[in-house]
Gaussian input, Z-matrix of N, CA and C with variables (Angstrom, degrees):
# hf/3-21g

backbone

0 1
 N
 C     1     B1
 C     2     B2     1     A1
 N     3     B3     2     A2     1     D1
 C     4     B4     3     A3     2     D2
 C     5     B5     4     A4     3     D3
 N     6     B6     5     A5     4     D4
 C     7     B7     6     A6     5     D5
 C     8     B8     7     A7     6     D6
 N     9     B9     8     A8     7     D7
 C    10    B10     9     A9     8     D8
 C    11    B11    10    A10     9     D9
 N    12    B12    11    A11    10    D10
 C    13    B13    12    A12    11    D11
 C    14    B14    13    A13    12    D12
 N    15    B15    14    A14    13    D13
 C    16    B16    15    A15    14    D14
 C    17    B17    16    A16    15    D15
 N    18    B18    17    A17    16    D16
 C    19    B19    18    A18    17    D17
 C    20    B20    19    A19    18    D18
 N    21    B21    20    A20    19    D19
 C    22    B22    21    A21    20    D20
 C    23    B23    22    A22    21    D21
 N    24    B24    23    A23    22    D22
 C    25    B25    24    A24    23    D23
 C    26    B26    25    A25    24    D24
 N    27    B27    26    A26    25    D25
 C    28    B28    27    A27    26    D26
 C    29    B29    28    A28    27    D27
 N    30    B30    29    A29    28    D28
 C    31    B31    30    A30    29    D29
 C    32    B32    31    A31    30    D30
 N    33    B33    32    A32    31    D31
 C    34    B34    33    A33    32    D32
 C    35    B35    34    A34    33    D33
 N    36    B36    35    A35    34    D34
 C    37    B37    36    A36    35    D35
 C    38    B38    37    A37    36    D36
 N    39    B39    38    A38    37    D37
 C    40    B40    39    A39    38    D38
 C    41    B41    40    A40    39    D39
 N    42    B42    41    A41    40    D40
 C    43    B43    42    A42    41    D41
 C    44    B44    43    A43    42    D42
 N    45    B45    44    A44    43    D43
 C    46    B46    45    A45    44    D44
 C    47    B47    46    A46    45    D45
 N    48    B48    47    A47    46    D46
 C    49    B49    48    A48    47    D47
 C    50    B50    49    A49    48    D48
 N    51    B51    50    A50    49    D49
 C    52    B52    51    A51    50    D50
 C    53    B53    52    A52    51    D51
 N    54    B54    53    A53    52    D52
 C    55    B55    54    A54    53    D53
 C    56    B56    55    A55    54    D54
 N    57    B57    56    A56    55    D55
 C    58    B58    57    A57    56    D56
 C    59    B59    58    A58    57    D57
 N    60    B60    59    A59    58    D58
 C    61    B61    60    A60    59    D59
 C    62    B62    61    A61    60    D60
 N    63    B63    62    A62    61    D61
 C    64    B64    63    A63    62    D62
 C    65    B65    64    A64    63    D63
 N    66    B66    65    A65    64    D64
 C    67    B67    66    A66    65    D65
 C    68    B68    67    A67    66    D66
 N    69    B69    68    A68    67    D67
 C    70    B70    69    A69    68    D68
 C    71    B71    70    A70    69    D69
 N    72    B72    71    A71    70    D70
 C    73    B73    72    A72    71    D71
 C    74    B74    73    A73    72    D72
 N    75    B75    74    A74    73    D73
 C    76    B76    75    A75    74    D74
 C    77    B77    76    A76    75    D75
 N    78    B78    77    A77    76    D76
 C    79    B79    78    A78    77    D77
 C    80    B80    79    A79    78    D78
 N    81    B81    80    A80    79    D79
 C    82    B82    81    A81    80    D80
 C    83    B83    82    A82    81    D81
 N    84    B84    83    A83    82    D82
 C    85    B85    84    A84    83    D83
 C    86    B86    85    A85    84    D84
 N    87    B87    86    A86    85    D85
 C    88    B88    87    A87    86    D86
 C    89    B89    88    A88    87    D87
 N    90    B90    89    A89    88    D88
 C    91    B91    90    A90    89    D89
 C    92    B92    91    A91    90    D90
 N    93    B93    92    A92    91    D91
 C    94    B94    93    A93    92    D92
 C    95    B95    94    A94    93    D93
 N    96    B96    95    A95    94    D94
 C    97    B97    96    A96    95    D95
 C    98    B98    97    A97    96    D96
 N    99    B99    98    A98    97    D97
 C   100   B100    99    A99    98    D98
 C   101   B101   100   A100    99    D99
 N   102   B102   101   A101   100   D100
 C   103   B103   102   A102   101   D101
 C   104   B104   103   A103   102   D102
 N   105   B105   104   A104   103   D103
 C   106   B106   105   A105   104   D104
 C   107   B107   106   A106   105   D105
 N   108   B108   107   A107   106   D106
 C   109   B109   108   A108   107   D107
 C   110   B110   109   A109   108   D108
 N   111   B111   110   A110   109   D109
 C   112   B112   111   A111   110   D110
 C   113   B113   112   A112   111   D111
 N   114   B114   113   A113   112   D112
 C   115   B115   114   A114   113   D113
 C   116   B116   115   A115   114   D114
 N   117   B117   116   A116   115   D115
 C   118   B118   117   A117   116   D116
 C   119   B119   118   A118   117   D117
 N   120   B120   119   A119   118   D118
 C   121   B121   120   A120   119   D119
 C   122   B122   121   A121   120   D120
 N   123   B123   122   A122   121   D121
 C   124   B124   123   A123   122   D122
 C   125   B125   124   A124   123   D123
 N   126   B126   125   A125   124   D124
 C   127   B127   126   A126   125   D125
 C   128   B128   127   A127   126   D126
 N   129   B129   128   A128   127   D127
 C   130   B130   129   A129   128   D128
 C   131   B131   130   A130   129   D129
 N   132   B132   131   A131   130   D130
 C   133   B133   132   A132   131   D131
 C   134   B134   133   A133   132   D132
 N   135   B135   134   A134   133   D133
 C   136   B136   135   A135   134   D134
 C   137   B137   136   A136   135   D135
 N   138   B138   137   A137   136   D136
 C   139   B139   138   A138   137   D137
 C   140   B140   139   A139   138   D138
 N   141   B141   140   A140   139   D139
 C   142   B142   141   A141   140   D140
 C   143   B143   142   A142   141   D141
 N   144   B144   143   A143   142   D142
 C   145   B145   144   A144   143   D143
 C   146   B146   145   A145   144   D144
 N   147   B147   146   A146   145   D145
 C   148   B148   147   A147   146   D146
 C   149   B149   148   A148   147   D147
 N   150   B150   149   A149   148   D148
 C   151   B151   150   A150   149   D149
 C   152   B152   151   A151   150   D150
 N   153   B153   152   A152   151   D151
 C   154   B154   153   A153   152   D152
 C   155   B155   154   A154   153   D153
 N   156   B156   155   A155   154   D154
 C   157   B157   156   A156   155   D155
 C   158   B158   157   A157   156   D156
 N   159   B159   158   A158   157   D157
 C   160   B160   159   A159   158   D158
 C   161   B161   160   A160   159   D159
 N   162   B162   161   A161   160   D160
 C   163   B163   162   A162   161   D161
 C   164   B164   163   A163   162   D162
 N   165   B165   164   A164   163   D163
 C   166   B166   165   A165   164   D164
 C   167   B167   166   A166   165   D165
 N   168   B168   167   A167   166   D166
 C   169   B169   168   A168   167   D167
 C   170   B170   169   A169   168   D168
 N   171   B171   170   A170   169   D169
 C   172   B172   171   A171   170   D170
 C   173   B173   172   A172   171   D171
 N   174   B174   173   A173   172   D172
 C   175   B175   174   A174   173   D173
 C   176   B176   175   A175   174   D174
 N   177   B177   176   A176   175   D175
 C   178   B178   177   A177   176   D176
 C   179   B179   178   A178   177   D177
 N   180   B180   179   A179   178   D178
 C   181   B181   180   A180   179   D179
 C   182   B182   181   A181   180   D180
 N   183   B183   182   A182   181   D181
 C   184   B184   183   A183   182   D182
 C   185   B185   184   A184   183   D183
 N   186   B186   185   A185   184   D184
 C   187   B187   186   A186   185   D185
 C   188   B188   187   A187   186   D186
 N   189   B189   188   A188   187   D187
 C   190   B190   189   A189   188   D188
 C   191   B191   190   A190   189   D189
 N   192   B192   191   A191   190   D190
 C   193   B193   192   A192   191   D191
 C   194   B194   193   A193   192   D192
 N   195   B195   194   A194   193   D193
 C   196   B196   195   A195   194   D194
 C   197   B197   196   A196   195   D195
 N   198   B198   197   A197   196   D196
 C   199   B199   198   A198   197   D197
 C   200   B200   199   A199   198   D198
 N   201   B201   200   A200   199   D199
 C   202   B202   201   A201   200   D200
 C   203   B203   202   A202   201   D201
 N   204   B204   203   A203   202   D202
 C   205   B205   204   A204   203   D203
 C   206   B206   205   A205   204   D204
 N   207   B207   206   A206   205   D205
 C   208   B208   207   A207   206   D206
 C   209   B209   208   A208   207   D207
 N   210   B210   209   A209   208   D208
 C   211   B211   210   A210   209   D209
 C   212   B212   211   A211   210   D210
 N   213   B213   212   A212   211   D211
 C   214   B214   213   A213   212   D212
 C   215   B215   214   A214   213   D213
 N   216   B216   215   A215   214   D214
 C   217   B217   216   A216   215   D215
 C   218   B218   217   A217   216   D216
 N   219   B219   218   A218   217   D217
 C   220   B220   219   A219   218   D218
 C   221   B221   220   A220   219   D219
 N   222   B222   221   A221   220   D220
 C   223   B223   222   A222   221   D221
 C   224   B224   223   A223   222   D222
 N   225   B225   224   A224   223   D223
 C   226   B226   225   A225   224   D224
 C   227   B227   226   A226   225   D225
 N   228   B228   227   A227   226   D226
 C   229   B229   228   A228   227   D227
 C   230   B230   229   A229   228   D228
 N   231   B231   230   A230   229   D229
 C   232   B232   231   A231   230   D230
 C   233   B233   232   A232   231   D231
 N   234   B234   233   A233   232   D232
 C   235   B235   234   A234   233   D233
 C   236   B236   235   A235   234   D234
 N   237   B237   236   A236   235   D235
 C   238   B238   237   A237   236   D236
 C   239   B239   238   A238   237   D237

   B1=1.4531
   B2=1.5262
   B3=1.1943
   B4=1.1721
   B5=1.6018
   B6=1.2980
   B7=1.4837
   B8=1.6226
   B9=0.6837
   B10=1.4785
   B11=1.5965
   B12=1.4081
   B13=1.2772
   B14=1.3035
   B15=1.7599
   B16=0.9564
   B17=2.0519
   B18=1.5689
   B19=1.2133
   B20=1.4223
   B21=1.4725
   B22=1.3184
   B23=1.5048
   B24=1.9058
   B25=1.3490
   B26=1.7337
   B27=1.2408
   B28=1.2588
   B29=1.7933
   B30=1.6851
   B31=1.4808
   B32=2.0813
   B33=1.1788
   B34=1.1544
   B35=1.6971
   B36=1.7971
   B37=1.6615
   B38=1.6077
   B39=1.2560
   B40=1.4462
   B41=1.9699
   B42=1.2100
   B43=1.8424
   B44=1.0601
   B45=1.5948
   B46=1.2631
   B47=1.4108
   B48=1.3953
   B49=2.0167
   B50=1.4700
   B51=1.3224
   B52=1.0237
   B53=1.6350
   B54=1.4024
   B55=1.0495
   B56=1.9187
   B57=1.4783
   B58=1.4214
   B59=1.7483
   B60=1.5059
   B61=1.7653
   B62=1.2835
   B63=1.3792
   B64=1.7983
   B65=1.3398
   B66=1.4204
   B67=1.4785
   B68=1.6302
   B69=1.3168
   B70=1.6684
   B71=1.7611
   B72=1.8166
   B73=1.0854
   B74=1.5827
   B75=1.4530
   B76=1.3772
   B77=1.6285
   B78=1.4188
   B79=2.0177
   B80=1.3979
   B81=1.3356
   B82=1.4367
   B83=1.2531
   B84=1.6150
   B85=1.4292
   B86=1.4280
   B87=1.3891
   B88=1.0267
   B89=1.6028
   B90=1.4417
   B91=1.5679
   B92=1.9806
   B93=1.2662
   B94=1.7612
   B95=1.5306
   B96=1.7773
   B97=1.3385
   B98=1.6338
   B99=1.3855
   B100=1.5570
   B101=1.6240
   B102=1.3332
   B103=1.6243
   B104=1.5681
   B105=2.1001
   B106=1.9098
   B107=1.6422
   B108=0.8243
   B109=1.9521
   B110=1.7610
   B111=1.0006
   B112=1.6668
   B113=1.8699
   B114=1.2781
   B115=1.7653
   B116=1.1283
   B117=1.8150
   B118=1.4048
   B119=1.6539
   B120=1.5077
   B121=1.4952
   B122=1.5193
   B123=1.6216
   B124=1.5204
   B125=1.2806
   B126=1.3589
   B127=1.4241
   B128=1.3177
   B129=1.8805
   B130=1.5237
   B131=1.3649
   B132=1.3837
   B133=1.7007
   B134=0.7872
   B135=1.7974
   B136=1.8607
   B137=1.2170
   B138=1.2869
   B139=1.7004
   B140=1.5131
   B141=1.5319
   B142=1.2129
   B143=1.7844
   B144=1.5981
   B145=1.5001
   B146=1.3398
   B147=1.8166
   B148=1.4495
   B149=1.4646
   B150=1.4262
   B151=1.6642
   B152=1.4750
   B153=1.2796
   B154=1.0867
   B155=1.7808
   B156=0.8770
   B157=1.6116
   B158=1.4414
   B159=1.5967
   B160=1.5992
   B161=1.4087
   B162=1.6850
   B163=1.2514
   B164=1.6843
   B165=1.2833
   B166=1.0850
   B167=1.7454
   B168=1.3598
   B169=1.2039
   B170=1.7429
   B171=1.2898
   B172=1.5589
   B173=1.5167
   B174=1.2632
   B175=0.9549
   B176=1.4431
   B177=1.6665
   B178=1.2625
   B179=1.6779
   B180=1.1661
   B181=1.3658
   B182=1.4486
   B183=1.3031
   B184=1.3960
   B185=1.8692
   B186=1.2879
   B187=1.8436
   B188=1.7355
   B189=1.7439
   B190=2.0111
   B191=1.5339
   B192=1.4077
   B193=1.5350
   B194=1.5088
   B195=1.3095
   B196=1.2875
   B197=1.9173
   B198=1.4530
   B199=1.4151
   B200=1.2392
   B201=1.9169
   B202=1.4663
   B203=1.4063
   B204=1.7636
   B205=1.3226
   B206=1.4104
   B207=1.6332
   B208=0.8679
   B209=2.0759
   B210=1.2392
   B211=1.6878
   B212=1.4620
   B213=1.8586
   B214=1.2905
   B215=1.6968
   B216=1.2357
   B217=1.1790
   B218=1.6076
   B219=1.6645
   B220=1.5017
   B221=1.3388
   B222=1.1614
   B223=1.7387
   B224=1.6184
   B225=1.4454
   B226=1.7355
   B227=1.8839
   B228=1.3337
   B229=1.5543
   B230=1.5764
   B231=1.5672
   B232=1.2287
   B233=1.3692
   B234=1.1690
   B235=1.4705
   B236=1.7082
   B237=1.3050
   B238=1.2671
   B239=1.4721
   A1=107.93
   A2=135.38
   A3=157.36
   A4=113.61
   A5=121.78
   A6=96.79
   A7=134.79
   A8=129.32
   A9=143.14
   A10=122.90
   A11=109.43
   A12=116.33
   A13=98.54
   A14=131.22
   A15=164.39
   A16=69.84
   A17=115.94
   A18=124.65
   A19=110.90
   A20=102.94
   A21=120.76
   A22=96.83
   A23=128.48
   A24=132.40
   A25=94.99
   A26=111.66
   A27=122.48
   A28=113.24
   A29=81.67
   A30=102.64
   A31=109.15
   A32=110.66
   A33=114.42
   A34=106.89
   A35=92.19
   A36=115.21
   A37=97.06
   A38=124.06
   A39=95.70
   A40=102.49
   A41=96.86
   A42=85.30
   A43=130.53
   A44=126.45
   A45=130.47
   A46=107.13
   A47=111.98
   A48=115.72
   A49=97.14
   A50=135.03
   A51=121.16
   A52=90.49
   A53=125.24
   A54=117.54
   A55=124.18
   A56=115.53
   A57=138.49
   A58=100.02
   A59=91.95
   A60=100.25
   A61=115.33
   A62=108.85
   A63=98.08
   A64=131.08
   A65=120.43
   A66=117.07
   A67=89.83
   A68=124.10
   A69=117.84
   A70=122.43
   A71=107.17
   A72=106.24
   A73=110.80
   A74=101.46
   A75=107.13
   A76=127.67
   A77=100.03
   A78=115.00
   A79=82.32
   A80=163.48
   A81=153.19
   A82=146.04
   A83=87.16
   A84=112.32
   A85=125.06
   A86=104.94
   A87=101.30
   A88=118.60
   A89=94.98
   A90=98.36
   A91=88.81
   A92=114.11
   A93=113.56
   A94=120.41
   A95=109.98
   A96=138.15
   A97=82.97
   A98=125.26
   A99=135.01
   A100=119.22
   A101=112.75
   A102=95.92
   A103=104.03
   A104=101.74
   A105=81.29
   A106=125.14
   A107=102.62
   A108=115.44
   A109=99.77
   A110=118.11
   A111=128.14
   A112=106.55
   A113=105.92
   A114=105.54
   A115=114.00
   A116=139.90
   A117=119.65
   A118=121.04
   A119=86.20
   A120=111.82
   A121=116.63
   A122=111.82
   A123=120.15
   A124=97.76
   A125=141.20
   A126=119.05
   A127=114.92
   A128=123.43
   A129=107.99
   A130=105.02
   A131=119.25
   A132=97.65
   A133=133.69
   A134=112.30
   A135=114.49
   A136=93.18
   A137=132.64
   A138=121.45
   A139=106.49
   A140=124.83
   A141=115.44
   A142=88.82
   A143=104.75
   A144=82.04
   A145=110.64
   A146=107.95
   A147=124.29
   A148=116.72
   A149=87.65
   A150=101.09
   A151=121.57
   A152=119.91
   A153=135.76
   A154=131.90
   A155=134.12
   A156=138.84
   A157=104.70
   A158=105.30
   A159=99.45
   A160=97.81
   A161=111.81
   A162=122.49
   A163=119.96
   A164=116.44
   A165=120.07
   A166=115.07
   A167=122.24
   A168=91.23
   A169=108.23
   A170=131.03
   A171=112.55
   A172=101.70
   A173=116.01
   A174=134.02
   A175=121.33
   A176=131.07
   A177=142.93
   A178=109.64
   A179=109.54
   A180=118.53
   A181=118.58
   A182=119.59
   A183=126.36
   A184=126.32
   A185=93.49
   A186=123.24
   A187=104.85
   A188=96.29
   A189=82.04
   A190=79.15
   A191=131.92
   A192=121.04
   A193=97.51
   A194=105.55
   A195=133.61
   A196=120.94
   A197=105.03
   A198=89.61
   A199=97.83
   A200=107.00
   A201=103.99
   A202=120.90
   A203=124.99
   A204=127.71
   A205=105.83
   A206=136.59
   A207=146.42
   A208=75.91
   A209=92.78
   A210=106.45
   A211=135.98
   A212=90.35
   A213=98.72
   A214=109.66
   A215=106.83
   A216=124.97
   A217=124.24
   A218=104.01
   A219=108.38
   A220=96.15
   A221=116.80
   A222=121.73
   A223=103.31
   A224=106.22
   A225=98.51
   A226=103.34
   A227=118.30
   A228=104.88
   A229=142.48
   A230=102.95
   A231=99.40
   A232=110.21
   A233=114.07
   A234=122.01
   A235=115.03
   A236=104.07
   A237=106.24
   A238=134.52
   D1=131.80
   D2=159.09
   D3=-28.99
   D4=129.67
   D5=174.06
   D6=-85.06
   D7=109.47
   D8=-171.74
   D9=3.17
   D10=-1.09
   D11=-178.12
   D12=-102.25
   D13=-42.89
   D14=-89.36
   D15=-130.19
   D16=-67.53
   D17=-158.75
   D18=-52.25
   D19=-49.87
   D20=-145.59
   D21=-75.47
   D22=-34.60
   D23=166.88
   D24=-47.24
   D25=-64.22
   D26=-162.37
   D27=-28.88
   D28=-70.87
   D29=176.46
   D30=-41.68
   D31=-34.70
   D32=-150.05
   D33=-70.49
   D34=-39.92
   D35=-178.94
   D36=-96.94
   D37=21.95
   D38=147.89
   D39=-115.99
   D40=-26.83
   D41=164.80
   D42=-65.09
   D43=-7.73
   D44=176.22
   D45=-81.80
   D46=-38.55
   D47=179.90
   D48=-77.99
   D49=2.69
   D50=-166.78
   D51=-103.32
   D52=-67.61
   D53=175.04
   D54=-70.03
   D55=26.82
   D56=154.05
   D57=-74.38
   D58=-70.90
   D59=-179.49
   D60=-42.79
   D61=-80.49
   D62=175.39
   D63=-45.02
   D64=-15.54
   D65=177.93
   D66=-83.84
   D67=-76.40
   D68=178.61
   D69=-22.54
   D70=-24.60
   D71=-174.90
   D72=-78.00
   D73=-37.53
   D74=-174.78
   D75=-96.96
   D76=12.68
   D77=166.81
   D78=-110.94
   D79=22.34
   D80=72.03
   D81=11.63
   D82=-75.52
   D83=145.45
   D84=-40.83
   D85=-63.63
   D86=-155.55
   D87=-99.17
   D88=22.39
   D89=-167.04
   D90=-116.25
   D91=-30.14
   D92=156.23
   D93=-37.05
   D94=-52.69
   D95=-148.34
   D96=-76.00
   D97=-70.63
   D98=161.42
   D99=-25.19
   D100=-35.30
   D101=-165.55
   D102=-128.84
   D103=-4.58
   D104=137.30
   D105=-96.06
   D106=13.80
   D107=176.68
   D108=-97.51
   D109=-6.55
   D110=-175.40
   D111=-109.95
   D112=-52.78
   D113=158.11
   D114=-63.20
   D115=-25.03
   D116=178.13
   D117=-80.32
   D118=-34.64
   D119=168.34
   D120=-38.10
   D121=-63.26
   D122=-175.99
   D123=-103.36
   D124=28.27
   D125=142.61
   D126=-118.74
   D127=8.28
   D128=147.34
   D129=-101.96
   D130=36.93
   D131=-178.53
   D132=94.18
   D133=-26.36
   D134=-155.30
   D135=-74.31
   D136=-26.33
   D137=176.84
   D138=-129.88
   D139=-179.42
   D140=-139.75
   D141=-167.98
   D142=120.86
   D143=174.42
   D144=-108.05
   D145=158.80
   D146=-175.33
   D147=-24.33
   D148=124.65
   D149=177.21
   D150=91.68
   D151=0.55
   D152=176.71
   D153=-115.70
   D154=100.89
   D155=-142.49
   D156=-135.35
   D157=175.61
   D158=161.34
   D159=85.08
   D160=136.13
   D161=164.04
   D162=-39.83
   D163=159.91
   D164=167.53
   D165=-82.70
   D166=168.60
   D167=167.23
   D168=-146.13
   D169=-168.15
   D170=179.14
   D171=-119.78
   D172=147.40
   D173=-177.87
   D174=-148.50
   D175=137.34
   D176=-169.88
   D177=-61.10
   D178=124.07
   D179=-173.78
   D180=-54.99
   D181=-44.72
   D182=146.32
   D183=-17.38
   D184=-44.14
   D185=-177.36
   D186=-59.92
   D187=-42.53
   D188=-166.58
   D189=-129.70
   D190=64.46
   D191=149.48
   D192=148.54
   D193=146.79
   D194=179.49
   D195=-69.68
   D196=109.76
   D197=-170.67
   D198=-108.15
   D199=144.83
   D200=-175.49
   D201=79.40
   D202=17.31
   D203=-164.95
   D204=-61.56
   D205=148.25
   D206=-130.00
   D207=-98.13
   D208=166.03
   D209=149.36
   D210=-16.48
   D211=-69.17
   D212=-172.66
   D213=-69.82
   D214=-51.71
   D215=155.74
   D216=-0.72
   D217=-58.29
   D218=-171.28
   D219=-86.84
   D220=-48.80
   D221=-167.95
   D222=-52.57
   D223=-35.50
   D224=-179.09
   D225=-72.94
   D226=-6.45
   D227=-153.24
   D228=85.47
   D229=31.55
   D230=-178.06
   D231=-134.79
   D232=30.98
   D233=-174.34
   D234=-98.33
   D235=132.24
   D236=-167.40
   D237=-66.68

């Protein structure tokens, strides 16, 4: 066993990585919480990134991708 001075450093530098971890855990947190509030953001529109303007508009799914691409299709990589 270590002598008691020996521990108490010990103890000291493993509570410090300990409260490293939990802080890393929770700019984690909170950096998830940020960038699904950032995908809802730019996928209804409410924000818009640079260079990009102008209503949205609707269009038939058929129009920007292949539904149901055949076989060959996927195996080459073009399946939607």
């Amino acid at each position: 066993v270590p002598p008691l001075e020996e521990q108490e450093k010990l103890a000291v530098i493993l509570s410090t990585w300990d409260d490293g971890i939990d802080q890393t855990g929770a700019l984690l947190t909170a950096a998830k919480r940020r960038k699904k509030a950032l995908v809802h953001q730019l996928l209804t529109g409410k924000k818009r990134l640079p260079g990009y303007e102008g209503r949205w508009r609707r269009v038939k799914m058929e129009d920007v991708c292949q539904i149901n691409p055949t076989r060959a299709g996927r195996q080459a990589g073009f399946a939607a």
